[in-house]
N, C-alpha and C positions, 0 to 999 in steps of 0.2 A: 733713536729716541722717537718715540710715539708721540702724534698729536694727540690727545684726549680733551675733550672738550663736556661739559656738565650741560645737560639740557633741561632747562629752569620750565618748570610745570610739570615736568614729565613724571607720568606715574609708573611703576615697573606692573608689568600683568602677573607677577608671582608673587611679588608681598603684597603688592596693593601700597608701597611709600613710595610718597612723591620726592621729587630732585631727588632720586639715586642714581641714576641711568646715566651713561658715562659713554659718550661715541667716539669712536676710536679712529678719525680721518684716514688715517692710511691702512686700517685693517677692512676697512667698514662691517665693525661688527659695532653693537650699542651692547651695554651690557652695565646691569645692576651692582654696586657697590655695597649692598646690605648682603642678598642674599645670594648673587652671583651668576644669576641667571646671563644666560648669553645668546643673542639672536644676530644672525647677517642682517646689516639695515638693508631695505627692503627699497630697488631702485627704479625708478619711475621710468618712465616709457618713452623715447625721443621724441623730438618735436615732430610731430608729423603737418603735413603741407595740407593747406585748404585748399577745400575741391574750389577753383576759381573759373571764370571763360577763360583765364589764359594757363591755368594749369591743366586743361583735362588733355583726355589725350588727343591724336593728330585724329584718329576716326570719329571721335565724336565732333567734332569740328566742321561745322559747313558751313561757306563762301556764300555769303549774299553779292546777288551782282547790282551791280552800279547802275543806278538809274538818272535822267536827268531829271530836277527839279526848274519848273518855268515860274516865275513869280510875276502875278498881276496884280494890278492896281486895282479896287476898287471900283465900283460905278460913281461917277459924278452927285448923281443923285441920292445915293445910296442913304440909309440912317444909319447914324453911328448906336452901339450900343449901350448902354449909361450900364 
């Protein structure tokens, strides 16, 4: 037994009536109920991965070297900024 499922709005590209189009889950064909047109549903492209700093690749990757940072105090006198 076939799933068939009705896809509400949908308009067929050969009579030009809506709600006839009838998808077929485990065929994946869609296919009109009026005048019988029949098309492979047409399947989308996998998720592909965002280019990120931690996805690229190992060459394009370059090591900052470590530095030390020294933290100083202020001058006494100094003006603060408003």
């Amino acid at each position: 037994m076939s799933r068939r499922r009705f896809i509400a709005g949908a308009v067929c590209p050969r009579c030009a009536k809506m709600d006839t189009i009838v998808v077929d889950m485990d065929a994946d064909l869609r296919e009109c109920v009026d005048c019988g047109f029949q098309e492979a549903r047409p399947q989308a492209p996998g998720p592909s991965e965002l280019p990120t700093r931690v996805s690229r690749g190992l060459s394009r990757r370059t090591e900052t070297p470590a530095e030390p940072v020294r933290l100083m105090d202020p001058p006494l006198g100094a003006k603060k900024d408003s």
